[in-house]
C-alpha positions as CSV (number, residue, x, y, z in Angstrom):
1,X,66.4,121.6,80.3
2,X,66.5,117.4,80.0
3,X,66.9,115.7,82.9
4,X,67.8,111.9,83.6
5,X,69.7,108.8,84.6
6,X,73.3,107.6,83.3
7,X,73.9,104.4,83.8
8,X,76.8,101.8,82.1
9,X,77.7,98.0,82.4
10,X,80.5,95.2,80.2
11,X,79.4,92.2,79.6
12,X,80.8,91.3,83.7
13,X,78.2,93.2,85.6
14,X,75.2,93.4,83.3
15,X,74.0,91.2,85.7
16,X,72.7,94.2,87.5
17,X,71.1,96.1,85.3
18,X,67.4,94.2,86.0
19,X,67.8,94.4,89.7
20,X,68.8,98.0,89.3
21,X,65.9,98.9,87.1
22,X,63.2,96.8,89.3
23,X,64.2,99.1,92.2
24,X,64.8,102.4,90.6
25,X,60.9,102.0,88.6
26,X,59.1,101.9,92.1
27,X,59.9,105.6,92.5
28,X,61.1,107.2,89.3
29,X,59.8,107.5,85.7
30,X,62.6,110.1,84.6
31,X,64.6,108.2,81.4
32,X,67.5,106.4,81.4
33,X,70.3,106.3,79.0
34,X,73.0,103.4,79.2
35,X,76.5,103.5,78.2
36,X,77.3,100.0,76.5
37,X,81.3,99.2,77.6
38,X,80.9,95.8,76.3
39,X,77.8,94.0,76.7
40,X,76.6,90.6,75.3
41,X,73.6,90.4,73.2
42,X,71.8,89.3,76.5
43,X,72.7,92.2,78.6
44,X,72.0,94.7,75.3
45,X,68.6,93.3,75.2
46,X,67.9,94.0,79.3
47,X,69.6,97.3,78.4
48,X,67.8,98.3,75.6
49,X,64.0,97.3,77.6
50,X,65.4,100.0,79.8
51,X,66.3,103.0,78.2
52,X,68.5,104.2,75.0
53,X,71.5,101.9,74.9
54,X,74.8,104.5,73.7
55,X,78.0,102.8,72.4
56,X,81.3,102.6,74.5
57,X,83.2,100.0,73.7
58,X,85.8,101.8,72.5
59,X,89.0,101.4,75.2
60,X,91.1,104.6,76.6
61,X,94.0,105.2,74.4
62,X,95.8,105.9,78.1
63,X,97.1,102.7,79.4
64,X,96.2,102.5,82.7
65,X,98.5,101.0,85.4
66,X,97.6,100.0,88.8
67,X,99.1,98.0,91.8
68,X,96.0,98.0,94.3
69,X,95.0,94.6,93.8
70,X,90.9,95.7,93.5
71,X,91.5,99.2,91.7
72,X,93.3,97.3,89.1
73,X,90.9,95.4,87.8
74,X,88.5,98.7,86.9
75,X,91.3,101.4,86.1
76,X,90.6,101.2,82.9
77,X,86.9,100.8,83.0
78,X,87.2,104.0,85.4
79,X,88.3,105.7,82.8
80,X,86.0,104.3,80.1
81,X,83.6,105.7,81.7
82,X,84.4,109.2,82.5
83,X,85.3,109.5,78.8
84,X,81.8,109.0,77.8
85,X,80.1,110.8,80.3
86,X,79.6,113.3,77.7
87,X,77.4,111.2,75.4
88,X,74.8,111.3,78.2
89,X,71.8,112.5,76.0
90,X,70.7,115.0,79.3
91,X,71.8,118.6,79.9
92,X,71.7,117.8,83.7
93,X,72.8,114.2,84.1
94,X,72.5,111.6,87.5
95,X,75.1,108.9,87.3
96,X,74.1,105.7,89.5
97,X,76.7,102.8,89.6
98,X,74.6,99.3,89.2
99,X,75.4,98.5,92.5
100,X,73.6,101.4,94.0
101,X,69.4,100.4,95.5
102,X,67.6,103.6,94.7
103,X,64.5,103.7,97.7
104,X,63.4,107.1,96.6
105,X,62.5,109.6,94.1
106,X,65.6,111.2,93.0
107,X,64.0,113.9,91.6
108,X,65.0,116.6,94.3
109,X,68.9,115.8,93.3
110,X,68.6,117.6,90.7
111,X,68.0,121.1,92.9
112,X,72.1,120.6,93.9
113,X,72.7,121.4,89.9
114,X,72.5,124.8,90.7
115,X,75.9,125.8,91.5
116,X,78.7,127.4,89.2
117,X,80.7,123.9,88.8
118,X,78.2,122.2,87.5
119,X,78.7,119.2,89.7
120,X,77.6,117.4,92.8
121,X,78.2,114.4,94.3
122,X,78.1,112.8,98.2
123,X,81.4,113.1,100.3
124,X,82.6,109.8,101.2
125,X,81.2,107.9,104.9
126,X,83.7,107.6,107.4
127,X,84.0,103.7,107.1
128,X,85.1,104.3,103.4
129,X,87.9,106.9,104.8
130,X,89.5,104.5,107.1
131,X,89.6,101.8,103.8
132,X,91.5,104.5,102.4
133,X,94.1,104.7,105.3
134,X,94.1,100.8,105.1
135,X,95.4,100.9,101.6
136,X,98.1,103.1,103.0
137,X,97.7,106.2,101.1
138,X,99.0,109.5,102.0
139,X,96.4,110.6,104.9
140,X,96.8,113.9,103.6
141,X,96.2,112.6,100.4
142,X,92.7,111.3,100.9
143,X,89.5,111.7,98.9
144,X,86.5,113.4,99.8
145,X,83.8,112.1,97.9
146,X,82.6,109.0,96.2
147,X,82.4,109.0,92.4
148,X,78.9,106.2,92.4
149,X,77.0,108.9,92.2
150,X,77.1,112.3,91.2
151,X,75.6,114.9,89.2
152,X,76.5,116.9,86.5
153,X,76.0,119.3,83.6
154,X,77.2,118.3,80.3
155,X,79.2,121.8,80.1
156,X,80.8,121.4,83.3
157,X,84.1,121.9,83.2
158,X,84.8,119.9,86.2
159,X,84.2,116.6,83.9
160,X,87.6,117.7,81.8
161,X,89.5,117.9,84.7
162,X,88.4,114.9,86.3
163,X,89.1,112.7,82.7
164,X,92.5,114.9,82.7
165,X,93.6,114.2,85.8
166,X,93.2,110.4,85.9
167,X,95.0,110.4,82.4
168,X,97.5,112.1,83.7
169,X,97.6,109.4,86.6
170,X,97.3,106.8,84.9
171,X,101.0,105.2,85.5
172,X,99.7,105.6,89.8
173,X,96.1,104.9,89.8
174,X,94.2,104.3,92.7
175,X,90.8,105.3,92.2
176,X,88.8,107.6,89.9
177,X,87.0,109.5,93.1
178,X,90.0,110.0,94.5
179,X,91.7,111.7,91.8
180,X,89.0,113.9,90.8
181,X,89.1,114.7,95.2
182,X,92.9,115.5,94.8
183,X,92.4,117.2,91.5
184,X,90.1,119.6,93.1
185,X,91.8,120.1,96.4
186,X,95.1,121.2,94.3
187,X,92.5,123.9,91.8
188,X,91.3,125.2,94.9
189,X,88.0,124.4,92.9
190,X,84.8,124.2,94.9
191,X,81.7,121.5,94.1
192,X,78.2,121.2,95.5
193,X,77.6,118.7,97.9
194,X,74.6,115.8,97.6
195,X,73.3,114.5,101.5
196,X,75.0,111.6,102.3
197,X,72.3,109.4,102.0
198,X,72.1,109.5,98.5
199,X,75.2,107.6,98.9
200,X,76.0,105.3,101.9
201,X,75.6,101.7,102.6
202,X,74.1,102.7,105.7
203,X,70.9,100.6,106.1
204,X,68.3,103.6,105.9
205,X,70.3,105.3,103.0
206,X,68.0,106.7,100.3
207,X,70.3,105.3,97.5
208,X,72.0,102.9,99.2
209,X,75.5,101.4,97.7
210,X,76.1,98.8,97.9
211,X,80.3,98.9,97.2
212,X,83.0,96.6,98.4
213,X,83.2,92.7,98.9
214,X,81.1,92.4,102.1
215,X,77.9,94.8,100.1
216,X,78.5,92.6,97.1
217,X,77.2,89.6,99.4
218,X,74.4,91.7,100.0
219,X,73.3,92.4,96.3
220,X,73.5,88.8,95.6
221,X,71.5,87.1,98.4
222,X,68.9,90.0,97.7
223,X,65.6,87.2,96.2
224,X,65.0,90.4,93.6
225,X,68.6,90.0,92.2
226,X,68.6,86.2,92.2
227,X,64.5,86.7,90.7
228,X,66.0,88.7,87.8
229,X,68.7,87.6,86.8
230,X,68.0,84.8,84.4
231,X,71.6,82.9,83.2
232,X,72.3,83.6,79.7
233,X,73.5,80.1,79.2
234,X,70.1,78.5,79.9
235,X,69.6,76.8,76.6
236,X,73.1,75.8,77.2
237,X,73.6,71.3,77.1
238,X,76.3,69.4,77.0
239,X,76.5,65.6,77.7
240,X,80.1,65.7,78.4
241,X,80.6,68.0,81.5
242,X,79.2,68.5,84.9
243,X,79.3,69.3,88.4
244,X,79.9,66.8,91.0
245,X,78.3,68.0,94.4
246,X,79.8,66.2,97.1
247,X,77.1,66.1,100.0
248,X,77.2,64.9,103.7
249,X,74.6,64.3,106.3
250,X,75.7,68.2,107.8
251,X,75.5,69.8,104.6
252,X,72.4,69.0,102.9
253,X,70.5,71.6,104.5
254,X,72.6,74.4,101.8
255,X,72.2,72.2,98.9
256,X,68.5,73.5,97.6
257,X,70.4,77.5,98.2
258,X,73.4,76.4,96.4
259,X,71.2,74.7,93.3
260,X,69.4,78.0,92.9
261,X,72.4,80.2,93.3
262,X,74.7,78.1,90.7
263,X,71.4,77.9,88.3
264,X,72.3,81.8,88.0
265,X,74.9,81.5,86.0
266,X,74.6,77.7,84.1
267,X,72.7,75.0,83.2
268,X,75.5,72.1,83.3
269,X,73.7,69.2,84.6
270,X,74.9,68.7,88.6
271,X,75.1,65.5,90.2
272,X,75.2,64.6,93.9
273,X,77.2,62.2,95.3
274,X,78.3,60.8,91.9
275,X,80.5,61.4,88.3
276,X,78.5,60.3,85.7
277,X,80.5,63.1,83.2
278,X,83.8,62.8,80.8
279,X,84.7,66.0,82.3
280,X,83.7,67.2,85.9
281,X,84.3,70.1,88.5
282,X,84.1,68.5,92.0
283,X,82.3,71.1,94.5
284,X,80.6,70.7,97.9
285,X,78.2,73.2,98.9
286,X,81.0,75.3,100.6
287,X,81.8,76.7,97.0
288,X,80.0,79.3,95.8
289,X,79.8,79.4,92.3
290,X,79.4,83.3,91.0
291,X,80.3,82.9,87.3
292,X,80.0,80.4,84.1
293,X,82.3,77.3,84.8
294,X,84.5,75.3,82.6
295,X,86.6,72.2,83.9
296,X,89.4,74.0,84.3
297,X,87.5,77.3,86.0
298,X,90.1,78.2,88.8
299,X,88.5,78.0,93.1
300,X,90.0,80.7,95.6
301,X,89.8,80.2,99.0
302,X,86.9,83.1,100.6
303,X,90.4,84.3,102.5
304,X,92.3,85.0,99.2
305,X,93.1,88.9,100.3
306,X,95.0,88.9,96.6
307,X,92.0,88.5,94.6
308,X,88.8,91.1,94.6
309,X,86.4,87.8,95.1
310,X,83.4,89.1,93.5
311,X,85.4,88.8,90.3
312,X,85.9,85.0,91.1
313,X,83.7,82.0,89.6
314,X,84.0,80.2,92.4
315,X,84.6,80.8,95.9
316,X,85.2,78.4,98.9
317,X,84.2,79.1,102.0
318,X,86.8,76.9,103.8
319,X,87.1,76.1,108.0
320,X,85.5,77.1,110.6
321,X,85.6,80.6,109.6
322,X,84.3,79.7,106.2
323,X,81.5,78.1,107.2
324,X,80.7,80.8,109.5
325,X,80.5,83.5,107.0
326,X,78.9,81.4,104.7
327,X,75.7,80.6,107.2
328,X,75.9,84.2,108.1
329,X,75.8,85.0,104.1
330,X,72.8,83.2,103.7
331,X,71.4,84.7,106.7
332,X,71.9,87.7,105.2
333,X,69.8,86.3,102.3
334,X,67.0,85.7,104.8
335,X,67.1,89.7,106.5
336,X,67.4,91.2,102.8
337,X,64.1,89.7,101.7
338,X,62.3,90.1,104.7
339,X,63.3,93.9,104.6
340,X,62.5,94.4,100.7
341,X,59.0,92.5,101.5
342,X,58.4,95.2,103.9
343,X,60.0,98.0,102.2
């Protein structure tokens, strides 16, 4: 029977996939398959140096409705995905989401196939059940485990239900995880359960997920993920627009870490203190850039609770408060590479 690794990325969080794979090589060599939802030629290249690349670009016929402010914006990708779960090229399949940093040899998993559903997967931590209670669902209502990773047969039946049932919710949706959790509770249907550290964002987690806005920090002031990810616009010139930097005297300590973080994701030409460009974005080092600018590329404030700010290009980090998590972000930074240098 095959065994190996499902993973899938759009052309927004291909980003990932060579942090992902630097981590999961240094204790696996079982095959990975990737669903393509979307990619650019860049991220199919980095996909396809990684494992067989499957097409999934095709959208859900469903449309998928949503009023969470963060579930909205991957409803539909939720359902993408379970839809092609069954092109996994495996009999027995591991799904990791991108965001998840594998420290160990998942092999073992595999042992929780054996079970008459099929399926396994990690319940939820208790930090992620009161999020749930936060949104203000139902508290009977709640799910029980966490759909970033899981694993499966491709005959298991419990993979119908699960793309059923979030069809079926589709006009309500919340999250995929939580509608397969409800779905099951209501079938009476029983599923294996992984460890919880295969699937925490505890520190000492042995696939440690990294979900959620404050992880997200996390991932991106990780040196590998900043190492690997090379911008795709790097041959990218243009003698009309720029970025002004605005510098003072107590911020030019942050301007080398903001250089390096905005040379990420573009190569416009930055200058400090100065508008030498026809068109300019005027920044201090309290923004955050996180995506490919235009002049017109839209800031949110790092308090913006109506926006899931990972999605956003640029972030500012305003007040006292702002500066505060900023310092502590790139603290963060410092404490991430000193624990993957001694990992």
């Amino acid at each position: 029977m095959s065994e190996g690794i499902l993973i899938g990325t759009n052309a927004d969080y291909e980003r990932y996939l060579p942090w992902w794979h630097h981590h999961y090589k240094k204790h696996n060599d079982l095959p990975v398959a990737i669903l393509d939802f979307g990619m650019s030629p860049w991220g199919l290249a980095k996909a396809k140096a990684i494992g067989k690349v499957i097409d999934a670009k095709a959208l859900p016929k469903t449309s998928v409705h949503c009023d969470i402010v963060y579930a909205k914006d991957i409803a539909t990708a939720c359902l993408q995905r379970l839809e092609n779960l069954k092109k996994s090229p495996f009999d027995t399949t591991l799904w990791l989401d991108l965001d998840c940093l594998v420290r160990c040899d998942v092999q073992p998993l595999f042992e929780y196939i054996h079970h008459p559903s099929g399926f396994a997967a990690a319940p939820i931590t208790d930090q992620a059940f009161e999020w749930q209670k936060k949104l203000q669902l139902n508290t009977q209502k709640l799910g029980t485990l966490n759909g970033g990773v899981f694993l499966f047969k491709k005959s298991s039946f419990v993979l119908d239900i699960w793309v059923d049932a979030t069809r079926a919710a589709a006009e309500n949706f919340h999250y995929d995880d939580l509608i397969l959790s409800l779905a099951l509770r209501e079938k009476k249907i029983e599923i294996n359960w992984l460890p919880q550290e295969y699937n925490t964002d505890a520190s000492n987690a042995k696939i440690r997920h990294l979900f959620g806005r404050y992880n997200k920090c996390l991932l991106y002031c990780d040196p590998n993920y900043r190492y690997f990810y090379h911008s795709p616009f790097e041959h990218e010139v243009s003698g009309d627009f720029g970025v002004v930097l605005h510098v003072e005297p107590n911020t030019e300590g942050l301007v080398d870490w903001w250089i390096k973080n905005y040379r990420m994701y573009n190569n416009f030409p930055v200058a400090i203190n100065k508008d030498p460009f026809k068109k300019s974005l005027k920044l201090t080092p309290f923004h955050i850039v996180q995506g490919h600018l235009t002049p017109t590329t839209r800031i949110y404030d790092f308090q913006d609770r109506h926006v899931y700010l990972p999605y956003a290009k640029i972030v500012h980090y305003t007040g006292k408060a702002g500066r505060a998590a900023l310092l502590a972000e790139v603290m963060i930074g410092q404490l991430m590479h000193e624990e993957q240098t001694n990992a």
